[in-house]
C-alpha positions in Angstrom: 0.0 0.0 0.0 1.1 3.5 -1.0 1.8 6.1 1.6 -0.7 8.5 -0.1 -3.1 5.4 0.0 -2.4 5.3 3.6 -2.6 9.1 5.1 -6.1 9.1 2.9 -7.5 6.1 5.0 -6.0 6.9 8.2 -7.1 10.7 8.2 -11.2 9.7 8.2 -10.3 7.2 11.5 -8.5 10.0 13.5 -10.9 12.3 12.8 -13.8 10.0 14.0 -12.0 9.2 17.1 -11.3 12.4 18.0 -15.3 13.4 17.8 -16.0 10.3 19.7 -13.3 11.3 22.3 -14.6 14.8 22.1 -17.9 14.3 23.0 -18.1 12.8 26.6 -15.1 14.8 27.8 -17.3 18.2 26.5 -20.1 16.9 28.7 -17.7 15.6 31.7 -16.5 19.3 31.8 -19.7 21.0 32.1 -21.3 18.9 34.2 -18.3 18.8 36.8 -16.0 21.5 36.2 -17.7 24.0 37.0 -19.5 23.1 40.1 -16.2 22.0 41.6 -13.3 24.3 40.9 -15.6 27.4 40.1 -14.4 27.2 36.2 -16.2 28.7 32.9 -18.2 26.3 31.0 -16.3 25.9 27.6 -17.8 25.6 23.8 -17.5 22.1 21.8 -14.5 23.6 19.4 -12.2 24.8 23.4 -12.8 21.0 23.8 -11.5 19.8 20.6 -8.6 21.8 20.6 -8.0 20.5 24.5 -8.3 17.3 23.2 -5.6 17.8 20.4 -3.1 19.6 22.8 -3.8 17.0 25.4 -3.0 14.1 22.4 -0.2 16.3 21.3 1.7 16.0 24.8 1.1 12.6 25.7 2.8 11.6 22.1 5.4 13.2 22.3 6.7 12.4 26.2 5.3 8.9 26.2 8.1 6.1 27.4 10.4 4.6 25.0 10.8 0.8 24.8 14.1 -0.3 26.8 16.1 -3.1 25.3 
């Protein structure tokens, strides 16, 4: 399989997991956030780009394999 091939199946599965991870974390926020820690409800799109930072950081300081 060609790389192009590859980036054009892959890019329709990260973007559906990202909605799907989206989603509950939106609702988890406003329904507890708030209440708790006395902070601002946030919009759908603060969330998604939350998420993405969030994904972001945890790639790139995750554990490498030791021999």
């Amino acid at each position: 399989m060609k790389l192009y091939e590859v980036i054009i199946l892959t890019i329709p599965v990260k973007i559906f997991n990202l909605i799907i991870s989206v989603i509950p974390a939106y609702f988890l926020w406003n329904w507890i956030v708030p209440d708790i820690f006395a902070l601002p409800e946030i919009e759908l799109l603060q969330m998604t780009g939350l998420i993405i930072l969030i994904q972001c950081c945890l790639l790139y300081t995750s554990p490498s394999p030791r021999d």
